[in-house]
C-alpha positions in Angstrom: 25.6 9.1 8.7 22.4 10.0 7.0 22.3 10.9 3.4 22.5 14.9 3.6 26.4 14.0 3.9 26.2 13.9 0.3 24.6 17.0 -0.5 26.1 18.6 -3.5 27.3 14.9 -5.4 26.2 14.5 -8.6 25.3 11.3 -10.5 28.7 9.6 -11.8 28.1 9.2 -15.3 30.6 6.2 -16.3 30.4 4.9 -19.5 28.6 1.6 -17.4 26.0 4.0 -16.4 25.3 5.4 -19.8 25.5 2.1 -21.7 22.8 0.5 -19.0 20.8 3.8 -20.3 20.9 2.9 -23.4 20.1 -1.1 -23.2 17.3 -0.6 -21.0 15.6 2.2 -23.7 16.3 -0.6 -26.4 14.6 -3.6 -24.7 11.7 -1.0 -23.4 11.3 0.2 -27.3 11.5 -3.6 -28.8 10.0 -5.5 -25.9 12.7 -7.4 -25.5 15.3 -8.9 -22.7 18.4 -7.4 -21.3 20.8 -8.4 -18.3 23.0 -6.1 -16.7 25.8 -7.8 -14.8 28.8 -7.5 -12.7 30.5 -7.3 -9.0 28.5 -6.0 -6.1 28.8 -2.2 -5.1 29.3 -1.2 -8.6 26.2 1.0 -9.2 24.0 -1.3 -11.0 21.2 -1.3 -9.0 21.1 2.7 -9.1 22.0 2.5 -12.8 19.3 0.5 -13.5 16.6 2.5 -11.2 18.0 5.6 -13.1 16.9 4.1 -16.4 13.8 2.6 -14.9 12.7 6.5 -13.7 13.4 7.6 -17.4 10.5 5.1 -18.8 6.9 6.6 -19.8 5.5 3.0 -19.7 4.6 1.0 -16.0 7.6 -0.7 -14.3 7.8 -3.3 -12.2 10.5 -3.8 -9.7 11.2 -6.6 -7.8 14.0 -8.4 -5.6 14.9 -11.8 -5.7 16.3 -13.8 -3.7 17.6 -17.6 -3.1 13.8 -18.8 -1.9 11.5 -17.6 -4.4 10.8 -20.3 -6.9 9.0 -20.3 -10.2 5.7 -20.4 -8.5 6.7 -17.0 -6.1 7.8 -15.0 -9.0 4.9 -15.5 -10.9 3.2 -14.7 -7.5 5.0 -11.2 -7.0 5.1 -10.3 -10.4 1.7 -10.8 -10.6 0.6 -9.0 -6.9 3.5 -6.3 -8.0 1.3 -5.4 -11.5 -2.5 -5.8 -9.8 -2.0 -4.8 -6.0 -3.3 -8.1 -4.9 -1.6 -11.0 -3.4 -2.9 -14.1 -4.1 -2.0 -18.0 -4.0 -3.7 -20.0 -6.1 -1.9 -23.3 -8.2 1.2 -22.7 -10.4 -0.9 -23.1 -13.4 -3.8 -20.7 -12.1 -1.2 -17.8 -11.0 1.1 -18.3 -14.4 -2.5 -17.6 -16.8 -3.3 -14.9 -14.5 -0.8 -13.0 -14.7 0.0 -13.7 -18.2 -3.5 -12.1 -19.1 -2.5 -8.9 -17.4 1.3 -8.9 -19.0 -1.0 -9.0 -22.5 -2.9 -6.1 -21.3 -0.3 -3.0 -21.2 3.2 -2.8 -22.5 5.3 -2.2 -19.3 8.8 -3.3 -17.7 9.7 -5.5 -15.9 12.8 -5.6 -13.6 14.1 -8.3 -11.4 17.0 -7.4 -9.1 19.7 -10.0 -7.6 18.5 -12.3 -10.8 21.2 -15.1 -10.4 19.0 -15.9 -6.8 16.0 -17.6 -9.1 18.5 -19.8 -10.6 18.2 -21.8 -14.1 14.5 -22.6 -13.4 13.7 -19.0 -12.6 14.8 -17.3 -15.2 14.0 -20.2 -17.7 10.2 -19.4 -16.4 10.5 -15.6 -16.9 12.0 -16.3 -20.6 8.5 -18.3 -21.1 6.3 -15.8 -19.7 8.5 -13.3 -21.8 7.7 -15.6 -25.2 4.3 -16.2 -25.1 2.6 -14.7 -28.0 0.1 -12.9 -25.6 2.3 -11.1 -23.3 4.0 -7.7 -23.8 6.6 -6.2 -21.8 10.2 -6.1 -21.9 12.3 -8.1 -19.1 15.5 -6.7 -17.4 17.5 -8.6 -15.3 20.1 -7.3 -12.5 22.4 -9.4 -11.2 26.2 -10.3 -9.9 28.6 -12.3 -12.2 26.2 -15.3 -11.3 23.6 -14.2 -13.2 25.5 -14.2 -16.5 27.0 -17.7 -15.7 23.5 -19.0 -16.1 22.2 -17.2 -18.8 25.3 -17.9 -20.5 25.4 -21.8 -20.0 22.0 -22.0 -21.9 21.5 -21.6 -25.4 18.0 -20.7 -25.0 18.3 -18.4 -22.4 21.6 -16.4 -23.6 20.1 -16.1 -27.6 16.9 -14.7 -26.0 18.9 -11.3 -24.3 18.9 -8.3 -26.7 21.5 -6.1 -24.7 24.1 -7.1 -22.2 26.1 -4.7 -20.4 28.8 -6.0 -17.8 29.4 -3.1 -15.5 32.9 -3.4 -13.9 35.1 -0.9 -11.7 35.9 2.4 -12.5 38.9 2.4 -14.5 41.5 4.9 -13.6 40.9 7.2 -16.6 37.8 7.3 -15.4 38.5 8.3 -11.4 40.5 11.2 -12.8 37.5 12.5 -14.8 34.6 11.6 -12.9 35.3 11.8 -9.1 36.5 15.8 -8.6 33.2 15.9 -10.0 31.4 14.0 -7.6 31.3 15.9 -5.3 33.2 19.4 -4.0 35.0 17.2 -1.0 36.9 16.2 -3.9 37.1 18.8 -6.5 40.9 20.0 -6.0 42.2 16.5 -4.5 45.5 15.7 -6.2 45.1 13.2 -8.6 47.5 10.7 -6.6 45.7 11.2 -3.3 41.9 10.2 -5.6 44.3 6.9 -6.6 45.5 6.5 -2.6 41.9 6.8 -1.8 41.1 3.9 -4.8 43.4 1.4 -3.0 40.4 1.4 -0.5 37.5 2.0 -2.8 38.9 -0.4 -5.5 36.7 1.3 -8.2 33.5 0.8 -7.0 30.6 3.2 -6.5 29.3 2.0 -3.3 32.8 2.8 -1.2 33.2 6.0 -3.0 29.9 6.7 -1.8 31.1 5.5 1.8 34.1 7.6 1.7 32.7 10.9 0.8 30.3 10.8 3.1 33.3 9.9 5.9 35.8 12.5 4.1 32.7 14.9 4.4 32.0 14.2 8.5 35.9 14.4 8.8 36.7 17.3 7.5 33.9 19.0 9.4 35.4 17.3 12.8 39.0 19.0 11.5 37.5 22.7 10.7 39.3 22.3 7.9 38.0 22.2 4.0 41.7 20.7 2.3 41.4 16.5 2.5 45.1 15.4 3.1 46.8 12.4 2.0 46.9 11.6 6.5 43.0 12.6 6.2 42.2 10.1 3.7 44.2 7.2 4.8 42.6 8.3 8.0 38.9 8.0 6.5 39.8 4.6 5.0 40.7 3.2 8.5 37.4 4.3 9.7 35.6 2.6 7.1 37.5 -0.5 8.4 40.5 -0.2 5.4 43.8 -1.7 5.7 47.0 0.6 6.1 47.9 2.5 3.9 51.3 3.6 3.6 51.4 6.9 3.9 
């Protein structure tokens, strides 16, 4: 199902959301680190990306993973901020692109950060440190990525704002999803907490379950989502049984 499915959602502004707003506006105005953490399919990513949209300075986005070492971030950071790839020694690549990050102020974001590991993030910390770069460092990650930064001293006293984004809470369903998007906008609120025993709170299955409610209730002709109609959208998404 293609995106159009969700025509008419809005954003879910959950206190998560708004907090990783408001870290990533505070490292930006003090050039400074901040890690935003948690499970996978929580909206971080998109969280982050919203705040990233909202900056007047350059940003840099990038996506790690469990094969790029020291050497390859410094690589993409510095290919992501020029437009040229280059390889060249550790040492040669790290003064590059430390002369550029002392250029302009800008951001920098690193997505699925527990993938560098200790000696990856210990390297962006000392790229982030030296007096002649300036630009502020987020990094994105699962529960992983806090274990690190939080087993080293010099790591976890360098971050300036931490938010741990976790599940939607059920205060929060009740509030936020009948204004999601109109599919659910006069669901009971038992048959929003039915459809949580599936979702479990996080952003990516509510996501995957509009857009299925959406495509079922347009295969039903019908524009009322049932209890049989959800439990029937959570099996399609691969769900276990819910009573019904």
């Amino acid at each position: 199902m293609s995106d159009r499915k969700l025509e008419g959602s809005v954003t879910m502004n959950t206190e998560g959301f708004a907090f990783t707003q408001l870290a990533t506006d505070d490292i930006v105005d003090e050039m400074e680190i901040g890690v935003v953490h948690g499970p996978a399919g929580i909206g971080k990513t998109y969280a982050v990306q919203h705040a990233m949209s909202r900056q007047q300075l350059p940003v840099v986005y990038l996506q790690a993973d469990k094969r790029t070492t020291p050497k390859g971030i410094t690589r993409e950071v510095l290919a992501a901020v020029t437009g040229f790839d280059q390889d060249a020694p550790r040492y040669e690549l790290r003064e590059q692109l430390m002369n550029v990050l002392a250029e302009t102020p800008r951001l920098v974001v690193i997505d699925e950060a527990q993938s560098l590991g200790y000696q990856g993030i210990e390297h962006l910390r000392y790229l982030h440190d030296d007096r002649r770069t300036t630009f502020a460092l987020m990094l994105v990650g699962g529960p992983d990525c806090w274990r690190i930064l939080s087993r080293y001293p010099q790591l976890r006293s360098r971050v300036y704002r931490r938010e741990e984004m976790r599940p939607l809470t059920e205060q929060e369903l009740l509030t936020i999803i009948p204004q999601y998007h109109p599919v659910w906008a006069d669901v009971e609120p038992e048959l929003i907490l039915l459809a949580d025993e599936f979702a479990r709170g996080h952003f990516r299955e509510w996501r995957n379950l509009t857009k299925t409610a959406v495509r079922t209730l347009e295969r039903q002709t019908t524009e009322v989502l049932t209890e049989d109609l959800i439990v029937h959208c959570t099996r399609l998404l691969g769900g276990v049984r819910v009573a019904a």
